[in-house]
N, C-alpha and C positions, 0 to 999 in steps of 0.2 A: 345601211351598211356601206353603197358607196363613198358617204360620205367620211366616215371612219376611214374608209383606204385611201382616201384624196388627205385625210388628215397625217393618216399612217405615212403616205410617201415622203408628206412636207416634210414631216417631221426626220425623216429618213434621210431628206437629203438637205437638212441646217442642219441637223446632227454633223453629219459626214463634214462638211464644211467647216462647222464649229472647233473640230479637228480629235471629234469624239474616236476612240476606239471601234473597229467594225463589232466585235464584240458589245458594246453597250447601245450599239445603236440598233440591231438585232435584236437585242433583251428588249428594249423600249417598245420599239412595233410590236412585236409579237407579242408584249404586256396590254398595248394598246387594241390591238385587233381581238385579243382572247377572254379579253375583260367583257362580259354582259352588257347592253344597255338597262341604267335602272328600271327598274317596274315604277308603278304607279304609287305615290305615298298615301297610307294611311289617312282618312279625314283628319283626324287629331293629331298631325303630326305640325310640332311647331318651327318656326325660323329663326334662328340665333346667330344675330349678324357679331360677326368679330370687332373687337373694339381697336386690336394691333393683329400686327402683320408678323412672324420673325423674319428676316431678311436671308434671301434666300440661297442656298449651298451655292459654290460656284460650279456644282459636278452636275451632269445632266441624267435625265431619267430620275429615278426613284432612288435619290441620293438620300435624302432628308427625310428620317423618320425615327421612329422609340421616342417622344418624349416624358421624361421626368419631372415633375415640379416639387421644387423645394422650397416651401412656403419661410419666409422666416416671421415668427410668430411676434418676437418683439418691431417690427418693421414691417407689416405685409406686403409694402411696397418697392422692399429691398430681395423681395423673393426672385428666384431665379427658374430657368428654364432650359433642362442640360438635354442636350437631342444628338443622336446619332446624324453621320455624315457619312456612307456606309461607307465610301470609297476612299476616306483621310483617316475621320477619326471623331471625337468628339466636339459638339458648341454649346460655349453657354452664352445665352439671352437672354435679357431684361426684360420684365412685363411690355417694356415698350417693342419689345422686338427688334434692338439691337444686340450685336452681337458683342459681347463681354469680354469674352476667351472661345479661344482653340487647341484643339490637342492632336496633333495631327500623328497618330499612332497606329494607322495604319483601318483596315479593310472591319471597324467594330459595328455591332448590331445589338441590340435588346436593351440598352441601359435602365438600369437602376439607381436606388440612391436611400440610403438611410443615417438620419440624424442623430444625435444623442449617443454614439458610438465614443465608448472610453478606448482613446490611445493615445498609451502613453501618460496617463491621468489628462488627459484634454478631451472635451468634448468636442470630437470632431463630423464631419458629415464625409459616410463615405460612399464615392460614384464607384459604379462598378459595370463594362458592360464585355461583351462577348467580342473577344477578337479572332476573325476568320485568316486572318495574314496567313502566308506558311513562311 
């Protein structure tokens, strides 16, 4: 536990410098210090190392989350990866974990995404995710 508060504080005070809001730097520790330590894994639990990275939000704390993968089936290697930024908006990434596109539309969460959508007679692929803005 101390060790968590010595983390909690760094973190608390390169936040603060980094020129984070007192609000999100507040969210972060108190995310940090309320979170559990994991328990003990399962014998049979296996290791699945990542083969990319996606590149990471510029927002700090628990910016970057919801992703969606949109396979495309004639190119697998053309598929994409659209992820929530909660604090701008949307990103989309390449299996190599660059970033593609931006939608910077404000405070969105939960994204979704379905192909094979007729609009307009076009098959199109539509993103869809929750926007918290007021």
């Amino acid at each position: 536990m101390k060790t968590r508060r010595l983390t909690a504080a760094l973190a608390l005070c390169s936040l603060a410098f980094a020129g984070c809001s007192p609000g999100a730097v507040v969210r972060c520790v108190l995310t940090d210090l309320m979170t559990p330590e994991p328990g003990p894994q399962p014998a049979d639990t296996r290791t699945v190392t990542a083969a990319a990275e996606t590149v990471p939000v510029p927002d700090a704390c628990d910016a970057a989350d919801d992703p969606a993968v949109w396979v495309d089936e004639s190119d697998p290697e053309a598929s994409l990866i659209v992820a929530t930024n909660k604090l701008r908006g949307l990103v989309v990434y390449g299996l190599d974990g660059a970033v593609v596109s931006t939608n910077d539309v404000g405070r969105v969460n939960n994204v979704d995404l379905r192909g094979g959508v007729d609009v307009g007679g076009e098959d199109t692929i539509v993103v869809a995710a929750t926007n918290r803005t007021t």
